[in-house]
N, C-alpha and C positions, 0 to 999 in steps of 0.2 A: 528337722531344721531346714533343710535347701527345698522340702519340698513347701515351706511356708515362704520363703524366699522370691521363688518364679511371679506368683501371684503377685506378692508386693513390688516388686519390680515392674511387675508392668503397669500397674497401678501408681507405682510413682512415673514411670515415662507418661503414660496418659495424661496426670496430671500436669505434667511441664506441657505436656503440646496443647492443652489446653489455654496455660497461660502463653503461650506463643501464638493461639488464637485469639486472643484477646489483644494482645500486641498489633497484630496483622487485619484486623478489625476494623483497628481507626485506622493504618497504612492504607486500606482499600476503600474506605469511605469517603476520605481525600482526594482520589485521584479519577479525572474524567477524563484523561484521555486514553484512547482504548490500547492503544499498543504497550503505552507504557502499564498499564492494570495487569491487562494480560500477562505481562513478564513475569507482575506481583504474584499473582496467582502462584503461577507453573515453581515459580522458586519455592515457595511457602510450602506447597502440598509435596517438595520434595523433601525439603527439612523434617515437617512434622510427620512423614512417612519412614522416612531414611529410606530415602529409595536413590538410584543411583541417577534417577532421572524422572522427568513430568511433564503430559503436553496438554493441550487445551484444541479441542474440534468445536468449530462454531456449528451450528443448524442451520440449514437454510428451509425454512419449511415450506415455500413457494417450490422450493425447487425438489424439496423432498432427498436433501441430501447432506453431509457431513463433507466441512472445507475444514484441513487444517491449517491451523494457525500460527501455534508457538509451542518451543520447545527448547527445555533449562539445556539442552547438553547438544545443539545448535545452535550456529547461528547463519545457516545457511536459510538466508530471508528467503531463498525462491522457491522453499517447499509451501510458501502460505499459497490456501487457493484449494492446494493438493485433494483432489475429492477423494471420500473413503464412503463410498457405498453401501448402503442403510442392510444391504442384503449382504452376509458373509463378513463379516464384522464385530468385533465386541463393541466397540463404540454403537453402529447400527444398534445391535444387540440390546445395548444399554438405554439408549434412546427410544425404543420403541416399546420396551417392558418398564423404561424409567426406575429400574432396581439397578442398586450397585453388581459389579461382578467383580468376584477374588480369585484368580486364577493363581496357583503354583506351579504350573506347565506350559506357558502359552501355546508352546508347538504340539501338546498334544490335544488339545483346543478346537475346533472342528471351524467353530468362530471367527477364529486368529484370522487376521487380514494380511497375510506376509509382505506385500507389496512396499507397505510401510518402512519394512526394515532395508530393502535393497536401495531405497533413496536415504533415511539416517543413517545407513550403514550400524546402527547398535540392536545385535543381537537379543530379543526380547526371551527374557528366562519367567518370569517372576510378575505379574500385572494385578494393579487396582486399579480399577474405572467406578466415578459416579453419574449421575446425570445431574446436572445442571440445570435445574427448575426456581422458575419465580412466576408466581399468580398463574399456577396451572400449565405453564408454557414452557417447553422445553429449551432450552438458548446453545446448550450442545452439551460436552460430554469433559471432564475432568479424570486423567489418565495419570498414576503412578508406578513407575517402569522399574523392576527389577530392585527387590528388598536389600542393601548391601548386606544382613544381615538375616540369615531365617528365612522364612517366609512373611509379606505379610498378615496379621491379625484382625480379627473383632475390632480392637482396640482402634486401626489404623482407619477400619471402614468408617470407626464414626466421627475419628477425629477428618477426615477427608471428607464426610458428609455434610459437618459443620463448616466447615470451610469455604464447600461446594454452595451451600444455603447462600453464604453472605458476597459469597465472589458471583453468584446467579442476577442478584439484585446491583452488584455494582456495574457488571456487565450491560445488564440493560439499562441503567440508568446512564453507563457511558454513552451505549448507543442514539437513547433518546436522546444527548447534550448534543451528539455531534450532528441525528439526523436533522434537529430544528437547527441550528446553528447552520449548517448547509442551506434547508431550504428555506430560511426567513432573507438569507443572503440573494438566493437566487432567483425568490420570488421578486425581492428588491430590483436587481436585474432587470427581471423582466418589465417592468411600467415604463420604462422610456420604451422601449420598439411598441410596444400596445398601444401607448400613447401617438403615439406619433401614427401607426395606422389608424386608429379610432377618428384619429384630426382629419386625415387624408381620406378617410371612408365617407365621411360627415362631411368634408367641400367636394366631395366627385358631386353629390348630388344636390348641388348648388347648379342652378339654371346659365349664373352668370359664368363660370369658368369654363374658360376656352379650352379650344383642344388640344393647344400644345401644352397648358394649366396641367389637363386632364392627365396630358402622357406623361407629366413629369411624375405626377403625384402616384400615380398607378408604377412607375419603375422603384419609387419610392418605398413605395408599400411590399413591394419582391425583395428593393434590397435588407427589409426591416424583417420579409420573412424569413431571407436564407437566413439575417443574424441567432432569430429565435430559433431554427434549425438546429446551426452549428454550437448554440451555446445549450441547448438541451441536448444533444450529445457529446458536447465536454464535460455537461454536470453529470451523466449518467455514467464516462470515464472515470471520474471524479470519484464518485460517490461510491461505484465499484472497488475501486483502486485504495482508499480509504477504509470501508469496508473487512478488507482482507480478504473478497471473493474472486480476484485476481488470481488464477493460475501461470505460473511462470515455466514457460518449454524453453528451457538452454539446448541453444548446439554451440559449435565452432564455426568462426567464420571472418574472412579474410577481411581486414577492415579497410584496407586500400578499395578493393573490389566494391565494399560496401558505401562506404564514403562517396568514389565516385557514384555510385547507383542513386544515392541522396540530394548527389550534386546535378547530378542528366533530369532527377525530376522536377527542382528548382531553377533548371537554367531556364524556361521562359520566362517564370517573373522578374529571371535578376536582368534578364537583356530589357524587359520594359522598362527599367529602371536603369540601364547602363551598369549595371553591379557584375564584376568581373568575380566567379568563386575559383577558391583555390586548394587544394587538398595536399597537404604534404606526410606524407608515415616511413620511418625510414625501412630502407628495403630488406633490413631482416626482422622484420616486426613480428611475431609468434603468430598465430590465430588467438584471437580473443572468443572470449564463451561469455554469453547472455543470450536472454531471448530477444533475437533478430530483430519481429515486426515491432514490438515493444520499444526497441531502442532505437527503431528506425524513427517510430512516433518523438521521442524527443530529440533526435539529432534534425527530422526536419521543423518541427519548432523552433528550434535555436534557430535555422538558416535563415526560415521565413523570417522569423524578428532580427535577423541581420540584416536582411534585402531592407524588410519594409522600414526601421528606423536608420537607415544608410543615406548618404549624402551622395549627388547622384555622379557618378562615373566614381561610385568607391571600389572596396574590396572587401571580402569576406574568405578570410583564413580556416581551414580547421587541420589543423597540427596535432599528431599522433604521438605520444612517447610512452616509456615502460621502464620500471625497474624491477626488483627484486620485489616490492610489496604489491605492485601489479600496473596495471596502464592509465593512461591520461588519456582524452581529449579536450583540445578548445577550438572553441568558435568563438573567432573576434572580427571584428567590424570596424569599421571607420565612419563612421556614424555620429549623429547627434549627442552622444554620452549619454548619462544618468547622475542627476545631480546625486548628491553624497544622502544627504536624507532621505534620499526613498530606497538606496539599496538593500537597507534592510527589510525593507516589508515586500522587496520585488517576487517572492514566491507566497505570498498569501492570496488565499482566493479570491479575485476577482480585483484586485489592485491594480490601478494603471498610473505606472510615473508619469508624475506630470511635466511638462517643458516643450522642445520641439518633438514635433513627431510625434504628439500624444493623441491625436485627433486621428491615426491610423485606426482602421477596422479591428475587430476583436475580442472577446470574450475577455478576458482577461482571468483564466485557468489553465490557460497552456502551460506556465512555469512552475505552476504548484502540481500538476499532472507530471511534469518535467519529472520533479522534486520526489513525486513517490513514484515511478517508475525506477525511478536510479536507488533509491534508499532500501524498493524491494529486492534490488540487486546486489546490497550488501554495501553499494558505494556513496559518493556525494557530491552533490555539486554547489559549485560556488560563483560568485561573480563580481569583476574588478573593474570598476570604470570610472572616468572620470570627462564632465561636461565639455562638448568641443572635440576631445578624441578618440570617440569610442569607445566600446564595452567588449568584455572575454566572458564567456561561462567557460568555466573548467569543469570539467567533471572528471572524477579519480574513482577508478572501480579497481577493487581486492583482484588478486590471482585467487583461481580456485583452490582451495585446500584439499590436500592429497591426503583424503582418510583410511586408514585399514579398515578391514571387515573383523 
């Protein structure tokens, strides 16, 4: 009698994670944005595996390498990025033979990539890995961490297979919504500076314009190119940073010291402008942990868009505080404001409030670059302003959470 028992039992669990597949099916067919899919995935394949945990490695096959992404039992955003090398790897492993792997041992494993575990901090006992294919193409690798029960089975390889199939195709189909969505935006972009060279290229060689004509339209056309410059290396910020190809290096580091360092490199724009900046963090302020260069890039965003929408002999604040759930800053201005109707769309790509000061230089991806820079870091920012008195971004980032091993 028990030995007819084992069978059906798992014969009825297969069958529920079945219809959990079916459930989880339409949940993924639904959703096109990729961060939030992703989530879908890693939870799903922990349910229907009963594993204690599950993560997801994208491919980058330009690069010939494995970027992790997400994981049910973090949420420490700054591991996306994390490369895991096609060489010495089960994921590698997986991705290159494109066969699932059931390990019961990982440590004794030759495979096992340990590196992993010293940044999750969770102990790998127990692993299921599939590959993640749609129309022949590898897209990365689906990981189920440590069976709460037993070992994984047969059973779990193919409910996780099935799963792998249908999350492959939402994957890329997330991809493709966001990569045309991005460049139909930034194609758009581009035809005013093309334009307007194409105009200037086409009257140089016009007999009748003079040569002071000549000189304007030739400065014209440099200031049209630095723009196409600067704005095809914000979209390639962009696009990285969205992506999840973005590797995050935390240290610690002293935000007084750092603040002014932000401030000594914007002090000559703000004296062109007469803008007096001010840095205030009280003096027992902890060291803060993010990655430095990263956060330098949006702390001088914010400045610069303080300077340049500033009223001139203004000010530009940025004010440090901390509690118990982690730190603050703001940068506020005395500036032209922001009407109320465009606050909410001020971090979407390539958006420029309209009113005074709108005719400033700009790509208009800095704040949405702002926006996943800070988001990667677990934290968020926000922004308060009102027309005539200027604007604050606040941004509020987490303390690090103190995990055991």
């Amino acid at each position: 009698m028990g030995h007819e028992e084992i069978p059906m039992l798992e014969t009825e669990k297969r069958l529920e994670g079945y219809r959990r597949l079916i459930e989880i099916s339409r949940d993924l067919a639904s959703t096109l944005d990729l961060d939030n899919l992703l989530g879908r995935i890693t939870h799903a394949a922990a349910d229907i595996t009963d594993a204690e945990a599950a993560s997801i490695l994208l491919y980058d096959d330009a690069a010939r390498q494995l970027n992790f992404q997400v994981a049910t039992n973090l949420d420490l955003q700054t591991m996306r990025g994390l490369v895991v090398p096609l060489e010495g790897s089960v994921a590698g492993w997986i991705v290159t033979n494109r066969q699932p792997v059931l390990i019961s041992n990982a440590h004794e494993d030759p495979r096992f990539y340990q590196n992993i575990e010293q940044v999750t901090r969770l102990t790998t006992k127990s692993m299921l890995g599939i590959p993640l294919i749609t129309k022949e193409k590898v897209v990365g690798v689906l990981e189920a961490i440590n069976k709460r029960t037993g070992d994984f089975t047969d059973a779990d390889v193919d409910l996780l297979l099935v799963l792998g199939a249908q999350a492959a195709v939402a994957i890329e189909n997330a991809r493709l919504f966001q990569q045309s969505d991005l460049i139909a935006e930034f194609v758009h972009e581009l035809r005013t500076p093309l334009a307007s060279i194409g105009t200037s290229t086409y009257l140089l060689l016009r007999p009748e314009i003079s040569q002071e004509q000549r000189e304007l339209m030739i400065k014209g056309i440099q200031s049209e190119a630095l723009r196409l410059t600067t704005l095809a290396s914000s979209f390639l910020d962009l696009a990285r940073l969205e992506s999840g190809r973005v590797q995050y290096h935390l240290s610690q580091f002293d935000l007084q010291l750092f603040l002014d360092e932000c401030c000594q490199f914007m002090q000559s724009k703000a004296e062109e402008n007469a803008i007096t900046l001010n840095v205030e963090v009280p003096a027992d302020f902890p060291p803060v942990e993010a990655d430095r260069d990263k956060f330098k890039q949006v702390v001088l965003n914010l400045v610069s868009n303080a300077i340049k929408y500033n009223t001139p002999n203004g000010r530009v604040d940025l004010r440090a505080g901390h509690d118990n759930n982690g730190w603050m800053l703001a940068v506020s201005d005395t500036g032209f404001g922001i009407a109320k109707k465009s606050l909410s769309h001020l971090f979407e790509k390539f958006y420029r409030a309209q009113g005074l000061g709108s005719n400033a230089p700009g790509t208009g991806l800095g704040l949405s670059i702002c926006k996943q820079i800070v988001s990667g870091h677990g934290g968020s920012i926000a922004v308060n302003s009102k027309a005539g008195e200027g604007t604050t971004f606040t941004i509020h980032m987490p303390n690090k959470k103190q995990e055991t091993s």
